[in-house]
C-alpha positions, 0 to 999 in steps of 0.5 A: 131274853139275855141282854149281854154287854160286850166289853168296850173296846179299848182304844190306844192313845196316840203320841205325836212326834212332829219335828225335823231331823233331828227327830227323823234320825237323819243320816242313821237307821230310822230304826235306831232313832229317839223316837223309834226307841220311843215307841219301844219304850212306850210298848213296854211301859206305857201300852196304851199309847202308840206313837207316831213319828211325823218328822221331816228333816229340814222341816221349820217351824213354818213346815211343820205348822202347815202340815199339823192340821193334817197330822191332827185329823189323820191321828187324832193324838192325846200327846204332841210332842213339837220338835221343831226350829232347829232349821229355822235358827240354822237358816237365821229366820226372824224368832219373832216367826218361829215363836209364831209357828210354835204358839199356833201349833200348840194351841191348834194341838190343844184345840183338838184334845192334845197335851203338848210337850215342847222339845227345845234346842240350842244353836252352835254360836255361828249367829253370834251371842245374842241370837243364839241367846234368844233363840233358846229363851223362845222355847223357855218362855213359850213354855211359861206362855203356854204352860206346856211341858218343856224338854229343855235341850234334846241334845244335852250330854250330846252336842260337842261330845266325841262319838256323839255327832255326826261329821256335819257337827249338827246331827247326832249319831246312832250312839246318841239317841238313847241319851236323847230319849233319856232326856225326853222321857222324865218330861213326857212321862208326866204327860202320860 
């Protein structure tokens, strides 16, 4: 009698994309996004990986902290990336919050086996210089926190630049996106 072992299937890791919409490539083609380039991207060089885009726009750091344990269990993935607290500056929610929302969400993504990569975001000076400033060192020193990844400001080489936004000054158009994945992948890459 044979005895024959089968090859073992090999099973796709997953990233994670849970952000706002600035990740759910609002007001262009969802296909046209960062992250859908993403996915392209990680097909050609990375396929072991899939990638799955749990963005909602208008989502903050609160939103995105209640729906994670879904997202957790449903996908199971190896990488998150959190884009997240864009909408909780706009809105001028307390920092002290948001920062919450993000330690919980990365230690719940660490708790199930994840790596995270945190994806950081400027606000325009509407709120004035102080919280603004603030704002952006919450990204800054949960990465030291909680030595995770830290992509540093999506849309740097993007904001203010002529062709680059959309009307509303906050979301950036379809030309856009492949600078903010450019500004992405180096960070993530590592993670892989």
């Amino acid at each position: 009698m044979c005895v024959c072992l089968l090859p073992t299937a090999v099973m796709a890791r997953t990233i994670l994309v849970v952000g706002d919409s600035l990740s759910a490539a609002y007001g262009i083609d969802p296909n046209a996004g960062w992250v859908a380039q993403l996915k392209k991207r990680v097909s050609a060089h990375t396929p072991a990986y899939n990638v799955v885009n749990a963005s909602i726009s208008g989502d903050t750091s609160a939103n995105g902290r209640a729906r994670l344990p879904a997202a957790l269990a449903q996908h199971r993935p190896d990488v998150v990336v959190l884009e997240l607290g864009g909408n909780d500056g706009l809105r001028g929610l307390p920092l002290t919050e948001m920062k919450q929302n993000l330690t919980a969400m990365i230690e719940q993504s660490r708790a199930g086996g994840a790596r995270v990569v945190l994806i950081g975001i400027k606000l325009p000076p509407n709120y004035g210089q102080t919280y603004t400033q603030r704002f952006h060192r919450v990204y800054e020193e949960l990465a030291a926190e909680q030595r995770v990844s830290l992509v540093p400001f999506l849309l740097d080489g993007v904001a203010g630049e002529d062709g680059l936004m959309q009307p509303d000054g906050i979301h950036p158009t379809a030309q856009a996106q492949a600078r903010m994945l450019e500004n992405v992948w180096p960070v993530l890459r590592k993670a892989l």
